[in-house]
C-alpha positions in Angstrom: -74.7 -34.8 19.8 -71.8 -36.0 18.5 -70.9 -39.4 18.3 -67.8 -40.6 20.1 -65.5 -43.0 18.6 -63.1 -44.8 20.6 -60.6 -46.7 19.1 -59.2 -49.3 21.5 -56.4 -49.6 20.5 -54.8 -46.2 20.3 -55.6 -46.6 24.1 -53.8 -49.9 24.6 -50.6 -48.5 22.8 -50.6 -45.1 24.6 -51.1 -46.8 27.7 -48.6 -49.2 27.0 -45.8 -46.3 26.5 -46.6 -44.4 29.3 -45.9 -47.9 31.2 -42.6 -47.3 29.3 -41.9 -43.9 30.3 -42.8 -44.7 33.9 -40.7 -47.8 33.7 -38.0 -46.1 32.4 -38.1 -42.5 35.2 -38.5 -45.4 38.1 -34.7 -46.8 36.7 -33.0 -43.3 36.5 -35.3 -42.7 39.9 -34.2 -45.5 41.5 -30.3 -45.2 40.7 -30.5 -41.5 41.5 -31.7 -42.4 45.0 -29.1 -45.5 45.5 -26.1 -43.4 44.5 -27.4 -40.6 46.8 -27.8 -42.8 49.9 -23.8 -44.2 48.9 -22.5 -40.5 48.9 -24.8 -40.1 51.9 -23.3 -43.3 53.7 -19.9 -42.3 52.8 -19.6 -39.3 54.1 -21.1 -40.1 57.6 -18.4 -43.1 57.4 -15.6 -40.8 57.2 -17.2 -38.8 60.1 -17.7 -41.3 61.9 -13.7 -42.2 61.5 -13.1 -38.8 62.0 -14.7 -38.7 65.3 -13.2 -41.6 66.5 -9.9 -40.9 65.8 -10.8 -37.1 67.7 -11.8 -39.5 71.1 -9.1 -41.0 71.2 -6.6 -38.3 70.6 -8.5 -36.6 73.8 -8.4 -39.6 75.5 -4.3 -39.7 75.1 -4.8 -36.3 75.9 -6.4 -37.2 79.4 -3.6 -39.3 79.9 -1.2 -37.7 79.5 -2.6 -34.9 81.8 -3.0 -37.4 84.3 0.5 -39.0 84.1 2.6 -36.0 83.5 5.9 -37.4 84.6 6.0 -39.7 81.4 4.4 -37.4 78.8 6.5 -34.8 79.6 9.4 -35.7 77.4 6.8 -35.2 74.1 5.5 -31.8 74.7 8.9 -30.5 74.9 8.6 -30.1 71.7 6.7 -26.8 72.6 9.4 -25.4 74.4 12.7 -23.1 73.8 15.7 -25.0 74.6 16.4 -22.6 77.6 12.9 -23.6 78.8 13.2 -26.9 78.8 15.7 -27.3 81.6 13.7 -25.5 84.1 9.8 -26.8 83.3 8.3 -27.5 85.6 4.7 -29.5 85.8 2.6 -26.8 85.7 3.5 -25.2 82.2 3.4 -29.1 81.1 -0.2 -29.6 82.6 -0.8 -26.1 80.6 0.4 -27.1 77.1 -2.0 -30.0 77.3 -4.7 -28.5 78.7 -4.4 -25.9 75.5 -4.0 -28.9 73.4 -7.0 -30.3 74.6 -8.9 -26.7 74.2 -7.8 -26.4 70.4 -8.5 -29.8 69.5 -11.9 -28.9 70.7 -12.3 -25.7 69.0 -11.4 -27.2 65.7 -13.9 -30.0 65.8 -16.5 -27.5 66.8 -15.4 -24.9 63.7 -15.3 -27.7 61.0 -19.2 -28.8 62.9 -20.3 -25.1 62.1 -18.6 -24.9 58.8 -20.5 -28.2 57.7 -23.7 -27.3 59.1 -24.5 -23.5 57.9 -28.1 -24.2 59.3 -26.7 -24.1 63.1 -28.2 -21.0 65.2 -26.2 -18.0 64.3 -26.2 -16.9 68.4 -24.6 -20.7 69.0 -22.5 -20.3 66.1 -21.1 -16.6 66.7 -20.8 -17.9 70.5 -18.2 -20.3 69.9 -16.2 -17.9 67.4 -16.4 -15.4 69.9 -15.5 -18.4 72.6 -12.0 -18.2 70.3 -11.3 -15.2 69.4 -11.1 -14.9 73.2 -8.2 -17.5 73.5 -6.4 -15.8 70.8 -6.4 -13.3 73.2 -4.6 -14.9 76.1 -0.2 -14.4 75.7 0.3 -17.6 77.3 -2.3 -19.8 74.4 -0.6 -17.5 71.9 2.8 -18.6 72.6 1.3 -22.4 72.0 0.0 -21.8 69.2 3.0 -20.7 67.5 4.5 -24.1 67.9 0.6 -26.0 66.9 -0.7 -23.8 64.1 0.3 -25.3 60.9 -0.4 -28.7 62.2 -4.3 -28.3 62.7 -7.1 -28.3 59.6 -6.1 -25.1 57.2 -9.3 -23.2 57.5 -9.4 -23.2 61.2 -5.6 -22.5 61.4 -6.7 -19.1 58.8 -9.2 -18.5 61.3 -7.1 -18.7 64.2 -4.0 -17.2 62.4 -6.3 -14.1 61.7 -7.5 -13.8 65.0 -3.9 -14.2 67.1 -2.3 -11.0 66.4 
């Protein structure tokens, strides 16, 4: 057998620097995971803004629906001249009530663009759930007046899909 020689101190100072080396990862560890969780936190803060902001556009929305005789001078901004004389409450009521649909079609799109992970039958559902409103004359006719003012990517996805 051999004899085994163990010098103490060679242990103490490797020891020592991997104490330094694990000091050292835990830093770079620990600001990885603090600047992470401040992205993280962030991000959900501007959703959060973004959501509230969404409520109570639908909420106005809702109002207006509800009182048409005063929000009817705003949405004649989605008229012709020649229509304007002759609207009636109906067509009013119907401009909103597309409003209300598009607002939530966009939120839903820029929810499945953000989260790719989403069930592709929900997912293709809803696009299909749009494609079908690009469909309709009447929605069509709206959304030449609305288009530029919604998010880009869902107005190039709405754009492409009104013919």
């Amino acid at each position: 057998m051999y004899p085994i020689n163990i010098n103490f101190c060679d242990i103490k100072d490797g020891l020592e620097l991997a104490s330094y080396i694990v000091t050292i990862l835990s830093l770079i560890l620990g600001f990885v995971i603090y600047f992470n969780n401040k992205i993280v936190e962030k991000k959900n803060q501007k959703q959060r803004i973004f959501e509230t902001v969404d409520e109570w556009y639908m909420n106005f929305l809702k109002v207006s629906y509800d009182n048409i005789i005063n929000a009817k001078p705003y949405y004649y901004k989605y008229l012709k001249d020649s229509e304007i004389k002759n609207v009636d409450n109906k067509k009013i009521k119907q401009i909103i009530y597309f409003e209300m649909i598009t607002s939530i079609m966009e939120r839903t799109y820029l929810i499945l663009k953000q989260h790719k992970n989403i069930d592709i039958k929900i997912h293709n559902g809803w696009k299909n759930y749009m494609k079908e409103w690009c469909k309709v004359s009447e929605y069509k006719k709206y959304w030449k007046f609305v288009g530029e003012q919604w998010d880009e990517d869902f107005a190039k996805f709405m754009n492409s899909n009104i013919k």
